[in-house]
N, C-alpha and C positions, 0 to 999 in steps of 0.2 A: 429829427422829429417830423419834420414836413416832406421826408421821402415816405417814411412810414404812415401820417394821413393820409397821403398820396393813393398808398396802397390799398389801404384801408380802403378806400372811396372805389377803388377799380375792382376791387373786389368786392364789394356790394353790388355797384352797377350790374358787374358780369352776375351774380347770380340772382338779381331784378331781373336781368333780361333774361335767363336762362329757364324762370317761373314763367317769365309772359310766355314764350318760345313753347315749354310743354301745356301751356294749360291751366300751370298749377299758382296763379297769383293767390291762391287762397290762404297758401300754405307760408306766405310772410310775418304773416304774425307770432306761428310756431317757431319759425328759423330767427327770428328775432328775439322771441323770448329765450331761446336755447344762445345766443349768445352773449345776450347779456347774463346770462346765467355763469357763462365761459370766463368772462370778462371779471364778474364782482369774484369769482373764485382763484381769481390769478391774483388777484391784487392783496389776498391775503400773506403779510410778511411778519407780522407777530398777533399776538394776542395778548388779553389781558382779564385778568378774573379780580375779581373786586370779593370779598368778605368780611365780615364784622369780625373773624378773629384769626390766626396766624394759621394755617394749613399743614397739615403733613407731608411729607414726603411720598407717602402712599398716595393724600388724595388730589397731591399737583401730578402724579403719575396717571392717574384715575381723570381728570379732565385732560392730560394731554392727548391721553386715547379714545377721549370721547372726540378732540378736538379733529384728529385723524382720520375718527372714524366719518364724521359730519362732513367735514370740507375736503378731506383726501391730501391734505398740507402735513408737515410737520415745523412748528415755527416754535420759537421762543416764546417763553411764558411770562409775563411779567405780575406780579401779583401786588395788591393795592389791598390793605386794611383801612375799611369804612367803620366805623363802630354803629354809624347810624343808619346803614343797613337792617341791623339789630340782629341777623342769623341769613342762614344761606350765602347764594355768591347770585353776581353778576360777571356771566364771559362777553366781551368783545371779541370778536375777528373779524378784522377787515369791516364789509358790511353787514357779520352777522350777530346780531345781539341775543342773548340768552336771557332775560332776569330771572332768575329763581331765590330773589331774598323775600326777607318776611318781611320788610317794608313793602313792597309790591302790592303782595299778600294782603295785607291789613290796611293798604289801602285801595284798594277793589272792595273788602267788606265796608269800611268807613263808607266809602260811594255808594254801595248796596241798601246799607242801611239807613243811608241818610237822604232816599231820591224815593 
């Protein structure tokens, strides 16, 4: 783990210096965001979808390939019944959250209505 920080770090420095060198320190903030982009999409190794009632075979087939198509992974699915969801699902990967239950839902209108 500490040859691999190691690395990590000589490979930043070299391409800090490599921006100073052309010109281009501008451009850190893009090569930054682009690897933590790298990073949160590697650390994906399962997922998880939350619903208020048991799923088909079709529609855990139907979020795998959404899962695939999002993050470019193929991981294991692990599924969770919430009852108090009330309808819809909630996906986890890694650090990517989905909510699409009708609790969400009905609660954005509650705050709507009530502010």
């Amino acid at each position: 783990m500490e040859k691999q920080s190691q690395k990590i770090k000589d490979v930043v420095s070299g391409l800090v210096e490599l921006l100073e060198e052309k010109g281009e320190k501008k451009l850190l903030p893009d090569v930054t965001a682009a690897l933590e982009e790298l990073q949160g999409q590697k650390k994906v190794t399962q997922a998880m979808v939350e619903t208020a009632i048991d799923l088909s075979k079709q529609e855990l087939s139907i979020i795998k390939e959404f899962i695939k198509k999002k993050l470019g992974v193929e991981v294991p699915l692990k599924v969770k019944v919430d009852k108090d969801l009330l309808g819809g699902f909630i996906l986890h990967a890694g650090d990517y959250v989905l909510d699409a239950s009708l609790r969400k839902e009905l609660t954005k209108l509650n705050n709507l209505l009530t502010s």
